[in-house]
N, C-alpha and C positions, 0 to 999 in steps of 0.2 A: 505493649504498644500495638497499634492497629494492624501491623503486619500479620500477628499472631492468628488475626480473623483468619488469614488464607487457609488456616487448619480445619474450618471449617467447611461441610459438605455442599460440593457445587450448587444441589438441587436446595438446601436452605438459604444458599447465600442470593438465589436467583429472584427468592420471593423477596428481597430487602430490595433487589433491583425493582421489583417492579411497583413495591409500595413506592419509592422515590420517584420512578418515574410518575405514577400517576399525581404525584403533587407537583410534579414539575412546570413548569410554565408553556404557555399552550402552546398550538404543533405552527407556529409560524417558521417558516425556514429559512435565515436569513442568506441568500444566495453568497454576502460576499464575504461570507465567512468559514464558506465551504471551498474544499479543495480546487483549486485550477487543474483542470485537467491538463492543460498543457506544461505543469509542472514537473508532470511523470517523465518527458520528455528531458530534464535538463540532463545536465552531466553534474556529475560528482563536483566537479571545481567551480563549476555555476552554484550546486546546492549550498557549498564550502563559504562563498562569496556572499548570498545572499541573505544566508545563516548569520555569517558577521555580522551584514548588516541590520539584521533582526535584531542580535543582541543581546538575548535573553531565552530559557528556555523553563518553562515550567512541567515540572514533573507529579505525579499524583501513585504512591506507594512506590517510592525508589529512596525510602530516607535512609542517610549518611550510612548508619549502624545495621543494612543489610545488605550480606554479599559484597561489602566494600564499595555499596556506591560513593562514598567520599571520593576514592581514589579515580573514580570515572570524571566524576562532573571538579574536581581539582585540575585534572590533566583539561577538559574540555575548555573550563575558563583558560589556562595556559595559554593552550596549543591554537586556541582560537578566541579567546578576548570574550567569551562567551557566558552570562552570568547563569546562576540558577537558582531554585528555589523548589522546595518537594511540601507536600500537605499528604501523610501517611494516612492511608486508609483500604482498605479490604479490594478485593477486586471486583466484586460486586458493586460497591459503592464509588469506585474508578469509574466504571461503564456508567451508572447513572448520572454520575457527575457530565459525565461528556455528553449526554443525552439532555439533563434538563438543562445546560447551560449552551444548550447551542447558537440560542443565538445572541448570547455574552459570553462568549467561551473565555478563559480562562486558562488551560491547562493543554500541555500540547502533546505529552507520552507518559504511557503508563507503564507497568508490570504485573501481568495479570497470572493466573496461574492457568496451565494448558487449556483444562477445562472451559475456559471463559473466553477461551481466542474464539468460538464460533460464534458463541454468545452476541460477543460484542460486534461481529461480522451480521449477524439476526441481528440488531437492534439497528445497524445501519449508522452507527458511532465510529466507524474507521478507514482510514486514506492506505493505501497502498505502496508499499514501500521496498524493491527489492536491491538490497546491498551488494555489495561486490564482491561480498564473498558466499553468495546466494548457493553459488553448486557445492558450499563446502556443507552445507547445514542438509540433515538428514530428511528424507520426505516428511517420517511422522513429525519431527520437529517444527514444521513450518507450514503456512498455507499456500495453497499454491500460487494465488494471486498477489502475496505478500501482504497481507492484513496483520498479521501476526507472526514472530518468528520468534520461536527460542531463543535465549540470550546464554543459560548456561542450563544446568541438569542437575536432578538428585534421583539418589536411590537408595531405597530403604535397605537398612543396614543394622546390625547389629553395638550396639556400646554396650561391654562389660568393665564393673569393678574386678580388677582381678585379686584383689587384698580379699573380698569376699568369694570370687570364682576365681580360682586357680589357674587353671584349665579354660579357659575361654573361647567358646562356641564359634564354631567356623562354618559351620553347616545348619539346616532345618533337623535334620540327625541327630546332631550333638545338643542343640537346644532339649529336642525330645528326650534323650537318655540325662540330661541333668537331675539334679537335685535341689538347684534352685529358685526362686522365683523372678517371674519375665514380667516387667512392666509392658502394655500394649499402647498404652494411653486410652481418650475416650471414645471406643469407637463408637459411640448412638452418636458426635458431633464434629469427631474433627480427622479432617480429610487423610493429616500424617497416617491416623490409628486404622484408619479404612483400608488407605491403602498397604497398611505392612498385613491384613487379611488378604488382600490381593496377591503380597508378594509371596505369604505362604502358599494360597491358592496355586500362584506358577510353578511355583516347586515343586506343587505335587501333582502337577496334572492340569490345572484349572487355569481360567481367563476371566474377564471382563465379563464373558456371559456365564461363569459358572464359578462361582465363590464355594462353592460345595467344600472341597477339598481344607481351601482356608478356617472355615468356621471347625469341621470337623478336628484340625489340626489343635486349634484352641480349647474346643470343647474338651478334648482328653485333657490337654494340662489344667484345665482349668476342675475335671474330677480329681485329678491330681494333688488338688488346691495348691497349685504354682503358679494363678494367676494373681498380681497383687494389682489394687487398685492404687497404689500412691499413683502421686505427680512424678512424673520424669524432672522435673524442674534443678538448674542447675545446683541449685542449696539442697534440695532433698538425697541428689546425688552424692552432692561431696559430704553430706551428714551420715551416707554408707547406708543410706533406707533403700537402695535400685541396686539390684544385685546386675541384671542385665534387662536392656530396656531397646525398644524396636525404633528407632526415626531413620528422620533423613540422614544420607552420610555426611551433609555439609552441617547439620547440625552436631549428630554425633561429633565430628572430628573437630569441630569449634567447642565444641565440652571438654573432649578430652585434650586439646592444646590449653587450654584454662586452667583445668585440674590436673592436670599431668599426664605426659603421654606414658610414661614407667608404669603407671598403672590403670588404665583406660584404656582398654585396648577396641577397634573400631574393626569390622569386619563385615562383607559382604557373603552370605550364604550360596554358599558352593554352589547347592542345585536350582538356585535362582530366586530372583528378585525381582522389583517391581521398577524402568526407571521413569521419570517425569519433569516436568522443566516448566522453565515462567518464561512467557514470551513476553513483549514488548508490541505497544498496539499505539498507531499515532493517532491523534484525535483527527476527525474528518474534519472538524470544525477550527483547527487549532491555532492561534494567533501567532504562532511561529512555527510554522510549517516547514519551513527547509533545517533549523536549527533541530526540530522534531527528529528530522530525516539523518541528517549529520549524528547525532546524536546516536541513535540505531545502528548506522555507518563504525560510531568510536567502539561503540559495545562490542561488535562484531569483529573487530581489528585486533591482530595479537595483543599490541597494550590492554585492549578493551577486554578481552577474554584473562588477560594475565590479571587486570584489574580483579575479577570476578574469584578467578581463584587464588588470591591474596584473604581473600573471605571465605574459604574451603567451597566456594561452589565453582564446578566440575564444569570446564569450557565444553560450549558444543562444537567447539570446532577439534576436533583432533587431532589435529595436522601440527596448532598451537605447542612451542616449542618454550616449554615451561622453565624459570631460572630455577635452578636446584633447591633454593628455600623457599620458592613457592611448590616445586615438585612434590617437595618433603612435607608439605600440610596436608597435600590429599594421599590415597590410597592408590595401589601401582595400577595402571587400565587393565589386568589379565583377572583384577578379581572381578572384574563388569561380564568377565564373558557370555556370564548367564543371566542377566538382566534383559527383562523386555519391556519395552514401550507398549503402552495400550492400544489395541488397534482399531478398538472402536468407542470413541468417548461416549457417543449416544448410548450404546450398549451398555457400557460403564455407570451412567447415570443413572438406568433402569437400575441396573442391580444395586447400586450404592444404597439406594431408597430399600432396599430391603434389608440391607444389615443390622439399623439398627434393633428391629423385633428379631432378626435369628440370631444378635449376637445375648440379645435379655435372655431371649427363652431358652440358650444351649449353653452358654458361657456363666452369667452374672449370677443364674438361676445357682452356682455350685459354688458361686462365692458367700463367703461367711461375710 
């Protein structure tokens, strides 16, 4: 499904935005389908109010089977008489949508992945939105004018079979002292695989401006030859071809609740990881504008974060007072403690573009 795109690298996915844009229809702006300013102005129960009467909210990559948006926009129609409708697609191709369609807009909130919250702020596609639970949500999490805010978080993590690994890797340590082999995924394309380089990189030293560490980390396993190119893909897993494989932890632990948690064990490495999150961005243009906003509003709100990690992804708010079986899908917070946020995406960009030639020339180069 098109969700899948978001794996791939910000700076490839930028160039689809902009072929799309240049086919787009020309730059007339129709005024009255851009944001009122004096909107920013309303209260929550005026936004609440005029959302009903909107009526409808259309979403662009928020479909059903990610993160449990079912359980979101279920409760929205509920709790507010509110319909909806999602057309999945990349976040790349979110931002161009709201760009060529400005002025037929169509679509009123997206989910874009961090990287693209500035993006879509540069392209000049997004309304300003700050929730009420604005002081709970982390600086890096969110922009400061509210264009963009996290909705939930992942962090690269660890899924072992342990019928094949016994012993199941807790650490960048324990990975390196194994005898088995580590799925990466593709790092020359998709963003998962880039960033668990990044998450080695923190561990050992490295950042966003200095992947050194990361690649280096690989590069030995991969003389090793413990680098295996299979697919991480659920069938390939549960066929016992992934001895242990690097993704998100909302993925990992959505695997291993499928295939069994008895033997799937999901872990976050000790001396640190990489974490990252998909914010929500409302169209400037968007033909349900306060529904838009309400909508951002539900995300945000315990139900709305509870919704989120009913789908293993990890609420940004942490205050969020999780029911014991949805506690129980995700991983305890004290193994986050060495997780960090990017702190410079521009930075991040630069160096992502360089991975894929030093992950060929140091890594691929010693695979058979």
């Amino acid at each position: 499904m098109k969700k899948g795109l978001r794996k791939q690298s910000a700076v490839g996915l930028i160039l689809t935005l902009l072929v799309v844009m240049l086919a787009a229809c020309g730059g007339n702006n129709n005024k009255n389908n851009e944001a009122d300013p004096a909107a920013a102005e309303l209260s929550l129960t005026d936004i609440e109010a005029k959302a009903k009467e909107e009526g409808s909210v259309v979403s662009v990559g928020m479909p059903d089977s990610w993160a449990n948006w079912v359980g979101t926009w279920a409760d929205i129609q509920k709790n507010y008489g509110i319909s909806h409708t999602d057309t999945d697609m990349s976040s790349a191709e979110e931002i161009a949508k709201f760009e060529a369609e400005k002025d037929k807009p169509t679509s009123d909130i997206g989910d874009v992945g961090i990287a693209f919250g500035p993006v879509a702020i540069e392209k000049g596609v997004t309304q300003p939105y700050k929730t009420s639970y604005w002081d709970e949500i982390p600086a890096w999490a969110k922009d400061a004018d509210g264009h963009w805010v996290i909705g939930y978080q992942g962090t690269i993590a660890f899924l072992t079979n342990t019928k094949l690994v016994p012993n199941a890797p807790k650490s960048w340590e324990d990975l390196k002292n194994g005898d088995y082999k580590i799925v990466v995924g593709d790092v020359t394309k998709a963003a998962q695989a880039q960033m668990a380089v990044l998450a080695a990189a923190i561990a050992f030293g490295g950042d966003e401006t200095n992947i050194e560490p990361g690649i280096a980390f690989f590069e030995e396993l991969a003389k090793q030859g413990r680098i295996s190119n299979v697919e991480a893909s659920v069938a390939n897993i549960e066929k016992g071809e992934v001895d242990v494989t690097l993704l998100w932890d909302f993925n990992a632990l959505n695997y291993s609740d499928q295939l069994g948690k008895e033997q799937y064990a999901v872990a976050v490495p000790k001396e640190g990881s990489v974490v990252s999150g998909y914010a929500t961005i409302i169209n400037k243009y968007a033909p349900h504008p306060n529904a838009a906003k309400l909508t951002r509003e539900y995300i945000l709100s315990d139900a709305g974060q509870i919704n989120l990690a009913r789908g293993y992804a990890r609420p940004i708010r942490d205050s969020v007072k999780l029911p014991d079986d949805v506690a129980a899908k995700l991983l305890p917070l004290e193994e986050y403690a060495n997780a960090k946020p990017v702190g410079d995406y521009k930075a991040w960009d630069e160096t992502a573009k360089t991975i894929p030639q030093l992950w060929q020339e140091r890594v691929l180069v010693h695979l058979s």
